[in-house]
N, C-alpha and C positions, 0 to 999 in steps of 0.2 A: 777329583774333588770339584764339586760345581761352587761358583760364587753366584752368591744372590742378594739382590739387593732391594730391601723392603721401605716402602714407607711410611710412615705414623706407626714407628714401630717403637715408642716409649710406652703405650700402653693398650688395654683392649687386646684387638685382633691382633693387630700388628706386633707384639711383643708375644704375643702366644705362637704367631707364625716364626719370630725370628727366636726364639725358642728351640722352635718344634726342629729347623734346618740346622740351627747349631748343634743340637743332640746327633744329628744325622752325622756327622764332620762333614757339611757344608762351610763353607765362607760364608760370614753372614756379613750384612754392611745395613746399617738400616740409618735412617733419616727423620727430623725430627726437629721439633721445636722447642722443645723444655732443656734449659743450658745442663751441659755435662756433669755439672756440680751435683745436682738432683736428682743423678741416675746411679744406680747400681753400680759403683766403679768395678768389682767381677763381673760385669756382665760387656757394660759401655765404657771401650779407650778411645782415647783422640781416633787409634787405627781404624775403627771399626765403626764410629758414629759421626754423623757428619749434622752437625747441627743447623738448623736455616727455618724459617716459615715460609710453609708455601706460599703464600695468601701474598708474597712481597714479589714482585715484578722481576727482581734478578736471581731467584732462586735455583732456575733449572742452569742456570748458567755455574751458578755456585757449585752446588752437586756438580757438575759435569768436572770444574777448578778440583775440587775436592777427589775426585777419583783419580784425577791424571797428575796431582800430587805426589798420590802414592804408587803409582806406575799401575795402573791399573786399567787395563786398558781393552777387556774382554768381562760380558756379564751373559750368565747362563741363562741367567731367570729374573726379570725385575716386574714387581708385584707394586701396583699402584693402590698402595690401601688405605693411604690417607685422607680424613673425610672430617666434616663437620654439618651440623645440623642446625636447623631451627625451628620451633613447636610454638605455635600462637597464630595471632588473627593476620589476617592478609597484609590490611590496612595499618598493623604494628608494627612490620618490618624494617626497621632502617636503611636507608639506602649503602652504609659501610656493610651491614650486615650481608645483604643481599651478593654486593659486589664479594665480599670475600667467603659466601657458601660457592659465587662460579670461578673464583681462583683455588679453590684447595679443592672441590672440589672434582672441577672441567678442565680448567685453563692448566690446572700444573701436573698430573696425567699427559695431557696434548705438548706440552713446553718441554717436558722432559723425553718425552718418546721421542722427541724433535733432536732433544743435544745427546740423548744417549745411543741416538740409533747407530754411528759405528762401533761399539759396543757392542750392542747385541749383534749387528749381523757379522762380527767377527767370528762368537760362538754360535751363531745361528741362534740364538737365545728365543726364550718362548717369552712374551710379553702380555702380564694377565692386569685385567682390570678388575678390582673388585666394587662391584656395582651394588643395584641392590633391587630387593621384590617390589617395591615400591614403583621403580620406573615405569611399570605396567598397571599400576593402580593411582587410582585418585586421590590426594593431600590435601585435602582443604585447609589444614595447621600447620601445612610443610610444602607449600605448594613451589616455592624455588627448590629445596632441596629434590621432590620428585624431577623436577627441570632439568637438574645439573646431572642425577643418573641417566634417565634417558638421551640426553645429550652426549654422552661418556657412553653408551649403547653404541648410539649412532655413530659417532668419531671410530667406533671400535670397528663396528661393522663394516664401516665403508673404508677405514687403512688397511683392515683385512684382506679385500680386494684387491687392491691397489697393492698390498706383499706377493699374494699367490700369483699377481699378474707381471711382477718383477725378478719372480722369482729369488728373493734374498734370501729366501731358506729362517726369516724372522716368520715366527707363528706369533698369533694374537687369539687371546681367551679372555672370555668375561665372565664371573661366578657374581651368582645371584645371592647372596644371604638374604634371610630376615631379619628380623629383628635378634641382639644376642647380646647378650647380660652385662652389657658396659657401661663405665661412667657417660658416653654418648649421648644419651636420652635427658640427663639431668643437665648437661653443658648445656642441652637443645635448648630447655626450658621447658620439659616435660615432667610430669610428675611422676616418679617408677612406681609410686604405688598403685595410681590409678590407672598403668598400665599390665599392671600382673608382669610386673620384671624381675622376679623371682624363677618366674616359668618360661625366663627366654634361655637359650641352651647360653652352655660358659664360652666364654672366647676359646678355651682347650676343645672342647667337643668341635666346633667350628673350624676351627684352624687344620684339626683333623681330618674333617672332610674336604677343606680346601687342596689340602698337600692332595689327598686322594685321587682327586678333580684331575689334580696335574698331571700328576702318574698317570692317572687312565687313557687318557686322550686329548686332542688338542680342542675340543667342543667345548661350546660353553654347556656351562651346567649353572642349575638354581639347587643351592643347597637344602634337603630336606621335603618329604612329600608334602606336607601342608603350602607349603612357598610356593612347589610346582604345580598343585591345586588352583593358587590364588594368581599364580601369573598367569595361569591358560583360561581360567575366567577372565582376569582382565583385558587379557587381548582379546578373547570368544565370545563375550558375552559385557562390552564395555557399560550398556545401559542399565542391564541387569545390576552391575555391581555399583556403579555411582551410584542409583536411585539406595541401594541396601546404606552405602556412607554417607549419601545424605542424610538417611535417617538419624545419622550421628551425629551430625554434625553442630557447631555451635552456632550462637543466633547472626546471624547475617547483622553488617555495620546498617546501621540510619543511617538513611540515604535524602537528598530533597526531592521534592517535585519536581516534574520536569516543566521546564518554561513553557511558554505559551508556543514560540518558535521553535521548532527542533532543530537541535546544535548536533552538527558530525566534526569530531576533531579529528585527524587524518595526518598521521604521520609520513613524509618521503612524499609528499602531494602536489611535486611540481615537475613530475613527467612520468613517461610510463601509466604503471597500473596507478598509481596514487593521482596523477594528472587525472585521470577515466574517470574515477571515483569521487573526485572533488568535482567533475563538471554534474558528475551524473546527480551527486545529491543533492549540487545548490540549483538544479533544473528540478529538483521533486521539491522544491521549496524549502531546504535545508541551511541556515546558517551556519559555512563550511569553516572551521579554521584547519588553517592546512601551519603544516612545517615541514621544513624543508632546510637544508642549507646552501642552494645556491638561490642565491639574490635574485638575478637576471630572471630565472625561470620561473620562480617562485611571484614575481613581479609581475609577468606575462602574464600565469594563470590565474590568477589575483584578477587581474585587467580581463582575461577573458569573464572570467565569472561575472562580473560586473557588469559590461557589456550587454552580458547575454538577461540582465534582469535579476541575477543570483545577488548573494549576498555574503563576502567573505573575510578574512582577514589572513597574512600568514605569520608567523613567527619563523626568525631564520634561530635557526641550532644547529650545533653538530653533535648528533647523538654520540656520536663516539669519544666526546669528551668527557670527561668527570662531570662537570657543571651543567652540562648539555641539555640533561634531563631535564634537573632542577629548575635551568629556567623556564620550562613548557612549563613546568608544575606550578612554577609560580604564576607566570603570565594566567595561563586558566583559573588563578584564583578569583579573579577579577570577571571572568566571564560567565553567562549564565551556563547550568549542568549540563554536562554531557552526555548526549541521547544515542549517538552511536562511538564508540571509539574505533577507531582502527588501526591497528600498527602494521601497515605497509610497509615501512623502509626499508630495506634488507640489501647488502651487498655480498659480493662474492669474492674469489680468491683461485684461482685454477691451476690443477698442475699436479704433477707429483708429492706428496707431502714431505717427505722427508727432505724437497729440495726447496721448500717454498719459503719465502719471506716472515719469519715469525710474526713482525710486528704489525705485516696486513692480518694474517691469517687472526691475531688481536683483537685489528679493527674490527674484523666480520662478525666476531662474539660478542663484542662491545654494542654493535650496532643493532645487529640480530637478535641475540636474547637480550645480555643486560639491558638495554635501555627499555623495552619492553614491560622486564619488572619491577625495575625501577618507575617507568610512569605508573602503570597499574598502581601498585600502594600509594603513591604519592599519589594521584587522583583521590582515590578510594580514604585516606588518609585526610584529607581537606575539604571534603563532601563535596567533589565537584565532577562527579556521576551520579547521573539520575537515579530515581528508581526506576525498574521498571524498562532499565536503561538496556543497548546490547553490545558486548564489546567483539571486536572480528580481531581474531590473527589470524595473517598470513602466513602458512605454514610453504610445505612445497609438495610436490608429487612424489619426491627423492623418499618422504620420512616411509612412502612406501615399497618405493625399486631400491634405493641406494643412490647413492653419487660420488662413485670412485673417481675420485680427480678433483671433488670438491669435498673432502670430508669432514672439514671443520664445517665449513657451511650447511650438510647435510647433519651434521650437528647439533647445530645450532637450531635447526627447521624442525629436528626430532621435539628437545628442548621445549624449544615456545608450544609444540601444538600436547605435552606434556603438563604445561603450566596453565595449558590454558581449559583442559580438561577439570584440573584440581578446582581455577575457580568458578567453573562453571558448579561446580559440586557446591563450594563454598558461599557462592553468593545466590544459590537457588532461593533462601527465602526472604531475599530482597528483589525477585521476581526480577534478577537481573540475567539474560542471554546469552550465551557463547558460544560463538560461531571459529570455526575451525575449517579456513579454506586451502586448499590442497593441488596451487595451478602446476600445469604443467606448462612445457614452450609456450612465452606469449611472445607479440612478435612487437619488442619494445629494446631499443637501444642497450638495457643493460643485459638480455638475452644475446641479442647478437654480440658483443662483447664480450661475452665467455663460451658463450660455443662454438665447440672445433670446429661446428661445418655450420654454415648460411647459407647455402643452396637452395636450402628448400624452408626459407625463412617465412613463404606466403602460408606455408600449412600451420603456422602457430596462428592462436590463436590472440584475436587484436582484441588491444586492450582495453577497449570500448564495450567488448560483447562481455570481458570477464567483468567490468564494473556492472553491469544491466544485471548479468546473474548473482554480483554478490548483492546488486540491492534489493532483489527479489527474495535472498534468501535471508534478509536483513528483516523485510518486511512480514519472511513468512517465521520469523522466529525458527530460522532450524539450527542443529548444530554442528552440522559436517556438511559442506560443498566439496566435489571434485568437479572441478568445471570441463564439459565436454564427454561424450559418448567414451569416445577413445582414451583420453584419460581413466575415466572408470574400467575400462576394459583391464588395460595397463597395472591399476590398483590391485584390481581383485588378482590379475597373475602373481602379482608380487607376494600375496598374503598365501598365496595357495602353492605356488613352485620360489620360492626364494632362492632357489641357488639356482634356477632357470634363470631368472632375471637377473642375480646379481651378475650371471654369466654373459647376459646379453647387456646389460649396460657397461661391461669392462670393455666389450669392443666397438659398442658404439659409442663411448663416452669417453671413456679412461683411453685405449690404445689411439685414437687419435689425437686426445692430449700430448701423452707424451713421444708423440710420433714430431711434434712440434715444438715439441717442450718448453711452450709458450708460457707467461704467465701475467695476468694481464694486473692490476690493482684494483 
């Protein structure tokens, strides 16, 4: 008798799956936010349902209390299906909103594989995500929810690694659906009839082929030919298909002019690559506002700019705080529009996952993606992006080898260059840019701090040459840099032998990780 434990199983998928297992005499255990009261008492007992919102910071912890209550202490199969969405303009999204599609979404997925993993590698249990077609396609009305599945990809793809190379005997699988006939779409804020949600398959036909999925093999699968159509276009043929959803897309926000001076805001801009990039632009005659939260640095390069004839100002934040954002968003109210954006800051987390520090591995998401989409709307939201204007994420080389040893990080980097795709869709007919930069090794303080080896720290690349090339690819309106010959080489192996690479990055990446079993903050 297998026990399985499902999530967002009050309704939808999730109750058709915990269903489908219970019929089988499986153990079913499912999770859930809607109080016991409300549910089926034949269906849902105290034993059996464990009530909690993911979206709350103590949740995976909860669940974890709640299984070893009941002596429970081995799980066959635990199915990550709980999900929420949101359908509307970029610039509408609320900042709770945003934060709680990447906690039910990403974060509680990640939190939970985190406190249940002696569990599963007791049964050797198989660990599925349920993702979606979307990760691989452009969202202009859902552009964080695309974020949070390809981010939930990458987290999957790269613990993967990082299992097979530990050998725990946990398997991980990801199933793709499309779209399928739930209340989901109307919570979103979608209209089901102007979606033709009559003609999306039922949670029962789905759940169906899910179990089947499992049964078959441990591979991920995309539910459905049409789904597996749409995802190998959207990876095969990315331009082809954005330009088809632009055509759909809604009118792009009024934007202002842009000032006389061109303004670059520049987030993490007081060392490393964001230091490069703040000299580099207030040398092309750019009014640079940087942020940063350390003081001292951020003070220095302030002063160098200065110095050097530039012109800049910085704001200190910690994006990783709730407030963090907010206050860049407000500060910029006050400033003229934003002609380049760029979201540099990005930190990292190394090591093993299952032994790693939740609440860094937190920060990195916090700092990584959410604050990313949280500025965007909030810019976007206060008119204070040009038109006309071009925004840069910094993505990483990872979204295309992998990053076993970093795989929240490698997450996170999927994530943003997902989001950022959507609003390059979204905001095309306010003639606004998006760039999508892709470094690999540079050779900057927070590089050598999480790489197992610096030995051959002169072959990265200084982070003076990556600034020159993103402002070149700033200037040339493009939308994908990999910076460096080698890098692109690197890329294209990745797209082409994926399990060559992910194989070659376990041992030069991941096994001297945990050869060290270092873990830095």
């Amino acid at each position: 008798m297998h026990t399985v434990l499902i999530t967002g199983a009050t309704d939808g998928l999730g109750l058709a799956l915990a269903r489908r297992y219970r019929a089988q005499g499986s153990v079913v255990l499912m999770v859930g936010r809607r109080p016991i009261a409300a549910l089926d008492p034949a269906f849902f007992t105290p034993e059996n349902y464990c009530q909690v919102d993911l979206a709350l910071p103590d949740a995976a912890p909860r669940v974890a209390a709640w299984l070893d209550a009941r002596g429970i202490r081995a799980l066959d199969l635990l199915i990550h299906n709980a999900g929420i969405g949101y359908v509307g303009d970029l610039e509408r999204q609320e900042p709770d909103n945003i934060r709680a599609l990447v906690d039910v979404n990403l974060w509680a997925p990640i939190a939970l594989s985190h406190a249940l993993f002696p569990c599963l590698q007791r049964a050797q249990a198989r660990c599925v995500f349920i993702s979606s077609v979307a990760a691989d396609l452009p969202g202009p009305r859902y552009a964080v929810y695309t974020a949070t599945k390809a981010a939930l990809d990458g987290f999957a793809r790269n613990w993967r690694a990082e299992l097979r190379a530990d050998g725990s005997g946990v398997t991980v699988q990801v199933i793709h659906p499309g779209a399928v006939r739930t209340a989901m779409h109307a919570k979103s804020g979608a209209d089901p009839a102007a979606l033709g949600w009559e003609r999306f398959p039922t949670p029962e036909d789905v759940a169906a082929a899910i179990e089947a999925a499992i049964l078959r093999s441990p591979r991920d699968v995309t539910i459905g030919a049409a789904n597996r159509l749409a995802r190998r276009a959207g990876r095969t043929m990315p331009g082809v298909v954005d330009r088809l959803v632009a055509l759909r897309r809604s009118p792009a926000p009024a934007l202002p002019p842009p000032d006389a001076l061109p303004h670059a805001l520049i987030t993490g801009a007081a060392d490393g690559i964001g230091r490069a990039l703040a000299l580099r632009f207030a040398g092309a005659g750019y009014l640079v506002s940087g942020v940063d939260r350390d003081v001292a640095r951020a003070t220095q390069t302030q002063g160098d700019i200065i110095n050097r004839g530039g012109q800049a100002r910085f704001t200190t934040a910690d994006l990783a705080a709730r407030d963090g954002v907010g206050d860049v968003v407000r500060a910029a109210a006050g400033w003229p529009p934003v002609d380049v954006l760029i979201h540099n800051a990005g930190i990292s987390c190394v090591g093993r996952f299952v032994d790693s520090d939740l609440a860094r591995q937190r920060t990195v998401v916090d700092v990584n993606l959410v604050a990313p989409l949280h500025m965007t709307a909030g810019l976007l939201r206060d008119g204070a992006i040009a038109a006309g204007a071009m925004l840069v994420f910094i993505s990483s080389l990872s979204h295309f080898l992998g990053y076993p040893g970093a795989s929240v990080y490698a997450a996170t980097k999927d994530g943003l260059a997902a989001y950022a795709r959507s609003v390059r869709v979204a905001l095309a007919g306010a003639q606004v840019g998006v760039l999508v930069v892709y470094p690999g090794p540079t050779r900057t303080a927070h590089a050598r701090q999480y790489s197992p080896d610096n030995r051959r720290e002169q072959r990265r690349m200084p982070p003076e040459t990556l600034a020159d090339l993103i402002f070149a690819a700033v200037q040339e309106r493009r939308s994908a840099l990999i910076p460096g010959a080698g890098n692109r080489v690197a890329a294209s192996l990745g797209q082409l032998a994926p399990g060559l690479m992910a194989g070659i990055m376990r041992r030069t990446l991941y096994a001297p990780l945990t050869r060290t079993r270092h873990e830095r903050p």
